[in-house]
MISESE-451577 format. One record per residue (C-alpha): residue number from 1; residue in one letter; z negated, y negated, x. Coordinates in steps of 0.2 Angstrom, whole numbers, plus 5000, padded with zeros to 4 digits. Layout:
<sevex><k>NUM</k><r>A</r><pz>Z</pz><py>Y</py><px>X</px></sevex>
...
END
This chain:
<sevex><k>1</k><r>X</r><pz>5085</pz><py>4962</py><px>5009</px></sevex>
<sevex><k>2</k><r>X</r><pz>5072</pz><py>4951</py><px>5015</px></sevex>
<sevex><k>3</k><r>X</r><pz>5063</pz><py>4957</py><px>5030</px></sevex>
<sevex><k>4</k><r>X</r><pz>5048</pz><py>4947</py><px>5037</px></sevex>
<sevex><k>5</k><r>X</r><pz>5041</pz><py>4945</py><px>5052</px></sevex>
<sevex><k>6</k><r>X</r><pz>5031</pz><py>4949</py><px>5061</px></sevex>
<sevex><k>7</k><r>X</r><pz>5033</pz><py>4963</py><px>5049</px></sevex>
<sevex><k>8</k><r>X</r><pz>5014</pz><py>4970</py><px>5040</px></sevex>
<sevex><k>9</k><r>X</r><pz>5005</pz><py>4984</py><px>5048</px></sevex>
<sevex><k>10</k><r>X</r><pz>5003</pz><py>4997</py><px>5035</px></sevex>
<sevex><k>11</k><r>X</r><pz>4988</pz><py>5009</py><px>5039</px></sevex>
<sevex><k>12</k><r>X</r><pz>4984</pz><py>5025</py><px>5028</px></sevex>
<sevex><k>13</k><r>X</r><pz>4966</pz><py>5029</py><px>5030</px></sevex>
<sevex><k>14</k><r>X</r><pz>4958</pz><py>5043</py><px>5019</px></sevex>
<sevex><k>15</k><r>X</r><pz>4939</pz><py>5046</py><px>5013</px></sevex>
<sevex><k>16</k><r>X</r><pz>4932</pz><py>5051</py><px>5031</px></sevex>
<sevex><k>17</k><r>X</r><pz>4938</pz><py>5036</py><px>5041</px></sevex>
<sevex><k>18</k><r>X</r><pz>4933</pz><py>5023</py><px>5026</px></sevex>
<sevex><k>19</k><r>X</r><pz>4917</pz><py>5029</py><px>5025</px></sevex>
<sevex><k>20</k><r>X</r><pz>4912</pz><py>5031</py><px>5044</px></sevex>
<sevex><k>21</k><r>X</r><pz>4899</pz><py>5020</py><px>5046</px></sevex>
<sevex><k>22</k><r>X</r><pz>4910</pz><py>5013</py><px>5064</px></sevex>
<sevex><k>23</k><r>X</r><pz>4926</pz><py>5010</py><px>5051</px></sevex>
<sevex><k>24</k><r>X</r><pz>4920</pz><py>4991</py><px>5048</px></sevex>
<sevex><k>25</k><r>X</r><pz>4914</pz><py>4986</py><px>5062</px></sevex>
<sevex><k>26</k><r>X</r><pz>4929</pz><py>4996</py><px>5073</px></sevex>
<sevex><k>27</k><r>X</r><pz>4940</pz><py>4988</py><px>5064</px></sevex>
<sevex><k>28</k><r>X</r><pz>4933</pz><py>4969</py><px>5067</px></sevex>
<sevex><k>29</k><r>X</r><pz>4934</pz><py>4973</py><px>5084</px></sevex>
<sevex><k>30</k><r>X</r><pz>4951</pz><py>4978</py><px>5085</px></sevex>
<sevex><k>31</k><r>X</r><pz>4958</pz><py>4963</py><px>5076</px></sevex>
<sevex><k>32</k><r>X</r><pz>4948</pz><py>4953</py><px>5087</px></sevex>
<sevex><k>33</k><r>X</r><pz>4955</pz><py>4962</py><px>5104</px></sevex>
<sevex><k>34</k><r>X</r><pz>4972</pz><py>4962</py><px>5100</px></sevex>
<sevex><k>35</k><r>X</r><pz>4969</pz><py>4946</py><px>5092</px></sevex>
<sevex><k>36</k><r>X</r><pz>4981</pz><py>4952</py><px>5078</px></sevex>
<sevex><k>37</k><r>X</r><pz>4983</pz><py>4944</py><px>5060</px></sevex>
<sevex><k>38</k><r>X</r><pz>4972</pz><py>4950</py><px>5051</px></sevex>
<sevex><k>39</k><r>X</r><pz>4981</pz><py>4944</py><px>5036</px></sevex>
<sevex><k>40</k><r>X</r><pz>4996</pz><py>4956</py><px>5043</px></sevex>
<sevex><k>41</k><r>X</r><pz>4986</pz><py>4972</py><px>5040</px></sevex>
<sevex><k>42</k><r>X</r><pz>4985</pz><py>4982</py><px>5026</px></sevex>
<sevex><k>43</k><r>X</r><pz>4976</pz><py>4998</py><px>5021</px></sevex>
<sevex><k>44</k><r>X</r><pz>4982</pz><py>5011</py><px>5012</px></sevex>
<sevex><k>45</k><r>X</r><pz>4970</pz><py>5020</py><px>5003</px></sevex>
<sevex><k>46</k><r>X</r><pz>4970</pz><py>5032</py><px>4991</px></sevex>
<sevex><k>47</k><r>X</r><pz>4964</pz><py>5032</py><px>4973</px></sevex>
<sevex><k>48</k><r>X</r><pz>4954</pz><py>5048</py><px>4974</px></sevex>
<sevex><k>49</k><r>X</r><pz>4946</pz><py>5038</py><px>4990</px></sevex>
<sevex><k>50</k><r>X</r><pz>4939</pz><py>5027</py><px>4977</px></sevex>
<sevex><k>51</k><r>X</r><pz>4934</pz><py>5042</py><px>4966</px></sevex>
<sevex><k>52</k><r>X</r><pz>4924</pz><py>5050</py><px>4978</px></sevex>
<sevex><k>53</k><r>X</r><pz>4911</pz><py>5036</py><px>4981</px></sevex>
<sevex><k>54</k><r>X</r><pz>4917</pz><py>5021</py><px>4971</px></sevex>
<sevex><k>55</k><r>X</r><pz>4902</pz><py>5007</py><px>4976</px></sevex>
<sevex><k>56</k><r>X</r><pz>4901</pz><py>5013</py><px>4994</px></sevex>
<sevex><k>57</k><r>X</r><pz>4919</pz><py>5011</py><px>4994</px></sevex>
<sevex><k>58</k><r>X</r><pz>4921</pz><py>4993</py><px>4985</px></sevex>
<sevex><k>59</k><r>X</r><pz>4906</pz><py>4988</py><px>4999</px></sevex>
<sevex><k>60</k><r>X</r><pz>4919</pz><py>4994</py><px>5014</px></sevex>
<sevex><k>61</k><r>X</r><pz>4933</pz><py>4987</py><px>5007</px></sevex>
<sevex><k>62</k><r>X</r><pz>4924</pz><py>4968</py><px>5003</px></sevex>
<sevex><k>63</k><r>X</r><pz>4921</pz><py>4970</py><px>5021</px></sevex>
<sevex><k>64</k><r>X</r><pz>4936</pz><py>4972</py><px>5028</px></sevex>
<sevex><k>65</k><r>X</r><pz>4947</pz><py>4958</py><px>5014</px></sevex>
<sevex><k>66</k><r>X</r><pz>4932</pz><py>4944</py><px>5018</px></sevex>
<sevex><k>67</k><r>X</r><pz>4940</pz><py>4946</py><px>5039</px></sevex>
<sevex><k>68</k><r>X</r><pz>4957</pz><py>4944</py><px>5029</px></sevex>
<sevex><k>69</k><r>X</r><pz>4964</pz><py>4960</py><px>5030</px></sevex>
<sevex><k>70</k><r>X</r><pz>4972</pz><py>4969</py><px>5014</px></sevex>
<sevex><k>71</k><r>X</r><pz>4971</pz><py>4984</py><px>5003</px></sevex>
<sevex><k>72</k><r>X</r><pz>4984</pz><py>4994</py><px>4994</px></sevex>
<sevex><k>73</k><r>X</r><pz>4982</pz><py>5008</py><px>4982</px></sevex>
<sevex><k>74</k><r>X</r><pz>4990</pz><py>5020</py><px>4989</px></sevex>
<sevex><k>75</k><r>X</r><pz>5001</pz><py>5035</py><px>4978</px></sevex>
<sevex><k>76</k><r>X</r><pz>4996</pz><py>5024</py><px>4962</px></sevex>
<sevex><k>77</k><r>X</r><pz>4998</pz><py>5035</py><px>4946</px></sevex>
<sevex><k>78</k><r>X</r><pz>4997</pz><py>5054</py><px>4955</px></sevex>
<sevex><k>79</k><r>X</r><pz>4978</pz><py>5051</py><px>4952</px></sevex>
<sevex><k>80</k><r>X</r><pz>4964</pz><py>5048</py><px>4944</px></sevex>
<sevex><k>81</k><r>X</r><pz>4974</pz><py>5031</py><px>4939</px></sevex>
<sevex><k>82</k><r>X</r><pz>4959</pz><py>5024</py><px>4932</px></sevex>
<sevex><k>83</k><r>X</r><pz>4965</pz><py>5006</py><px>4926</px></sevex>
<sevex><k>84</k><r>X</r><pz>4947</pz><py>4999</py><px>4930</px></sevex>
<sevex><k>85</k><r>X</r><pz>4944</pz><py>5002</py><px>4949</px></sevex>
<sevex><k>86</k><r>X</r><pz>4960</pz><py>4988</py><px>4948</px></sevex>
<sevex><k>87</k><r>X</r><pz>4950</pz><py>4970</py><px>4947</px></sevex>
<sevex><k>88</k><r>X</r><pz>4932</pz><py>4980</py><px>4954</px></sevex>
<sevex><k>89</k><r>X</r><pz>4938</pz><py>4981</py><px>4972</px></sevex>
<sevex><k>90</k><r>X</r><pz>4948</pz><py>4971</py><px>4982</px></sevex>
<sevex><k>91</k><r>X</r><pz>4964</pz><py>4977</py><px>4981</px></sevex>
<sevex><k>92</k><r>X</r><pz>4981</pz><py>4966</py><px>4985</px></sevex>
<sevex><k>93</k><r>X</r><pz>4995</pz><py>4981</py><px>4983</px></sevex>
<sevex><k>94</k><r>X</r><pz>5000</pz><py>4993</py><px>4973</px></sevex>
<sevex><k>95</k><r>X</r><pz>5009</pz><py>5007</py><px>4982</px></sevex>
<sevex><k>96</k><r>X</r><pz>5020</pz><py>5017</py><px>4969</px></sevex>
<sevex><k>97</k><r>X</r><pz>5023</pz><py>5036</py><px>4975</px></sevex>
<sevex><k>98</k><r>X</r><pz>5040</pz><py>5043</py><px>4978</px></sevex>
<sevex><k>99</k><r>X</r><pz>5038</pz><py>5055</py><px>4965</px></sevex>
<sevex><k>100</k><r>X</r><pz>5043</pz><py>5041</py><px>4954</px></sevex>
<sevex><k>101</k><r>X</r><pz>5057</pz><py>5034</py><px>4961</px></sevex>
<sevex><k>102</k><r>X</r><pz>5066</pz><py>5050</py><px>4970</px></sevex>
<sevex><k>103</k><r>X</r><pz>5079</pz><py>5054</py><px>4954</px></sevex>
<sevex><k>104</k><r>X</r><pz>5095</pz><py>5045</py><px>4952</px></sevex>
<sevex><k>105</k><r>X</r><pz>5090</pz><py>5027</py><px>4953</px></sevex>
<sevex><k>106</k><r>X</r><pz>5084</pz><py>5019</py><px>4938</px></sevex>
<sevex><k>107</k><r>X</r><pz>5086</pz><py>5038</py><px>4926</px></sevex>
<sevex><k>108</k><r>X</r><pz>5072</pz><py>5048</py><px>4918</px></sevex>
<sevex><k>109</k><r>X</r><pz>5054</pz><py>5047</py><px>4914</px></sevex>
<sevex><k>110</k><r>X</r><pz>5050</pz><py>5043</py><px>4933</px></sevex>
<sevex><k>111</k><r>X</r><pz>5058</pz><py>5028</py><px>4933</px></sevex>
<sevex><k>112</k><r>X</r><pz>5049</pz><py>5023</py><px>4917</px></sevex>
<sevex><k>113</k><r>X</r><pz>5032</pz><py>5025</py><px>4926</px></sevex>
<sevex><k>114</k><r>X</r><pz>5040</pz><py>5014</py><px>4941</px></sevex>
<sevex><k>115</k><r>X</r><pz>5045</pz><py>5001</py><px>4930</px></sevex>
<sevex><k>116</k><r>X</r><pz>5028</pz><py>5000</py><px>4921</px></sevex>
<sevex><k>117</k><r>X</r><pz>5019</pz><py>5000</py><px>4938</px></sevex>
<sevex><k>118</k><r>X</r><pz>5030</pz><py>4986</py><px>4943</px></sevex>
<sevex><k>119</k><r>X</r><pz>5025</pz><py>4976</py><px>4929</px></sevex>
<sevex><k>120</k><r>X</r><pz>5006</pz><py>4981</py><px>4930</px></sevex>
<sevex><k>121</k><r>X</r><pz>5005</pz><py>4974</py><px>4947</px></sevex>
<sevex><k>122</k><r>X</r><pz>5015</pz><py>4957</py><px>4940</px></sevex>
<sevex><k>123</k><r>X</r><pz>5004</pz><py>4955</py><px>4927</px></sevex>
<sevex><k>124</k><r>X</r><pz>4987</pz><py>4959</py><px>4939</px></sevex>
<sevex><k>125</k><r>X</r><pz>4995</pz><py>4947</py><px>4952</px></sevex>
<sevex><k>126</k><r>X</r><pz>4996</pz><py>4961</py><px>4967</px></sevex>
<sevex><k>127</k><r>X</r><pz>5010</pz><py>4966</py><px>4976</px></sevex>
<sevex><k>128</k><r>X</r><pz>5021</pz><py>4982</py><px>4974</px></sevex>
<sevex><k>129</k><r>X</r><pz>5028</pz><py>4992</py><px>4985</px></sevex>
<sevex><k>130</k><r>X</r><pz>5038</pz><py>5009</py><px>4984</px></sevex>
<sevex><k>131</k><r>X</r><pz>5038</pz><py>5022</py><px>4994</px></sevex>
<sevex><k>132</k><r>X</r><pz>5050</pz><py>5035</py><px>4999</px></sevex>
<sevex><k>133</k><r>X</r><pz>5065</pz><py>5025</py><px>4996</px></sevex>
<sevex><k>134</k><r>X</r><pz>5081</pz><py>5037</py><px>5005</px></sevex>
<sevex><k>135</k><r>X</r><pz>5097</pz><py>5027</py><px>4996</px></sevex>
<sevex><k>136</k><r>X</r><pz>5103</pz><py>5012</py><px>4992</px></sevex>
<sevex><k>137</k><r>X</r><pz>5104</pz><py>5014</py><px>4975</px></sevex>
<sevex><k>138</k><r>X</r><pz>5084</pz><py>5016</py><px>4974</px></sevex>
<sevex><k>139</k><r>X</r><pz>5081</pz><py>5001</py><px>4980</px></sevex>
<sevex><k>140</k><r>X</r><pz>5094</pz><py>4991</py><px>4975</px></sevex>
<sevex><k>141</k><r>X</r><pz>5086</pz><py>4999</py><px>4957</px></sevex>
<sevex><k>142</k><r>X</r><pz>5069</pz><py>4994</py><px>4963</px></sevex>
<sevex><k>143</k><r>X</r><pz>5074</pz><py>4977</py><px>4968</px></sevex>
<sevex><k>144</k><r>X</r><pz>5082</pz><py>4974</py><px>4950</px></sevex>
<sevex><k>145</k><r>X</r><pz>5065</pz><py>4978</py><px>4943</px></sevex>
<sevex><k>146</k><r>X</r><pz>5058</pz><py>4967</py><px>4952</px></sevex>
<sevex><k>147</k><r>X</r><pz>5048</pz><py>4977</py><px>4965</px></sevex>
<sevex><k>148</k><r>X</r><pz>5042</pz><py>4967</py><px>4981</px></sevex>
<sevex><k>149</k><r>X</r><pz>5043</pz><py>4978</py><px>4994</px></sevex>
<sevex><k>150</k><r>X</r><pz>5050</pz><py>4997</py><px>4999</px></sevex>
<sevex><k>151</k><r>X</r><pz>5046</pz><py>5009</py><px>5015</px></sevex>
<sevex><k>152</k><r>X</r><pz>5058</pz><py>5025</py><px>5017</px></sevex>
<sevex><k>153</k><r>X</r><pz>5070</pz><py>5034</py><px>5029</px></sevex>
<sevex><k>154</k><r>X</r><pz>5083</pz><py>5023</py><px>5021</px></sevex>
<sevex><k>155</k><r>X</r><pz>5074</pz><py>5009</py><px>5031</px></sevex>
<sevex><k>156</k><r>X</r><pz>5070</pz><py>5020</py><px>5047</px></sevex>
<sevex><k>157</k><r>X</r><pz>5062</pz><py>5034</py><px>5049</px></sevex>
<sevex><k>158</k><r>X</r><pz>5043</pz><py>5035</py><px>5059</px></sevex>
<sevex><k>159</k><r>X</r><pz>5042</pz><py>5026</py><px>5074</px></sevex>
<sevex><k>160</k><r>X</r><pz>5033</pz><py>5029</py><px>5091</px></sevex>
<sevex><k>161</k><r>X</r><pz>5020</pz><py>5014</py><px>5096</px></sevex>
<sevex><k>162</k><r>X</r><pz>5031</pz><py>5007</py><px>5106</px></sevex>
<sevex><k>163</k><r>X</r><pz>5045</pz><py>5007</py><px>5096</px></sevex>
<sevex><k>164</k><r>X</r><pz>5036</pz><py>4999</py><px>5082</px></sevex>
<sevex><k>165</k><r>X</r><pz>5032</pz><py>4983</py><px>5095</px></sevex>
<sevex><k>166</k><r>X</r><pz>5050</pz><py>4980</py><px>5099</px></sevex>
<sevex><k>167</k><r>X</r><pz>5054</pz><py>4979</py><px>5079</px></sevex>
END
């Protein structure tokens, strides 16, 4: 597979971080100290994030994509899946949950809901990434759909801060 580097920086943050009113301007201030990529970092939020307060949260999110930082939907289709909330905020990734793509690769209804994820995110232009991939078979599956990017333990399991800057 093709591994980029530096590698993204994937960061999963729920309702009460996004909508502390430090979150933007913390996280300007991080980039700008580390002086990190922004364009390397992605946020990982969650659609029920977006059900919760969906203006407030577009606002945040514009906030943080105009500094050139990215936004996944994380767990896409265990939700609210609302097919709308998809060209209203600024979102760049879809993030397909490992419910559908834990059965024997490419078998069963799961994988029909993968497939069709896949292609929603071709169609809408934004990248798609599976999670929980543990075989090879998964992603060679996913990679024969034509899914752009996979996290799992069959890639490495979680990593201490300092282990993720040697990788």
């Amino acid at each position: 597979f093709n591994l980029r580097f530096p590698p993204n920086i994937a960061i999963n943050v729920d309702a009460s971080q996004l909508f502390d009113d430090s979150f933007v301007p913390r996280t300007i201030e991080t980039i700008e100290a580390t002086r990190l990529d922004p364009r390397l970092v992605r946020f990982d939020v969650s659609e029920s994030t977006f059900m919760k307060d969906g203006p407030k949260a577009g606002r945040i999110l514009r906030a943080v994509t105009q500094r050139g930082l990215r936004v996944a939907v994380d767990d896409f289709g265990t939700g609210y899946s609302s097919l709308s909330y998809l060209h209203r905020y600024p979102i760049s990734a879809l993030k397909i949950d490992r419910s559908f793509v834990s059965g024997p690769a490419g078998e069963g209804n799961d994988w029909d809901v993968a497939r069709t994820i896949i292609e929603l995110a071709k169609i809408l232009e934004l990248e798609v990434i599976a999670e929980g991939i543990e075989t090879r078979e998964q992603f060679q599956q996913l990679r024969k759909l034509g899914c752009q990017q996979a996290q799992g333990y069959y890639f490495s399991g979680p990593v201490s801060p300092t282990k993720a800057g040697q990788l």
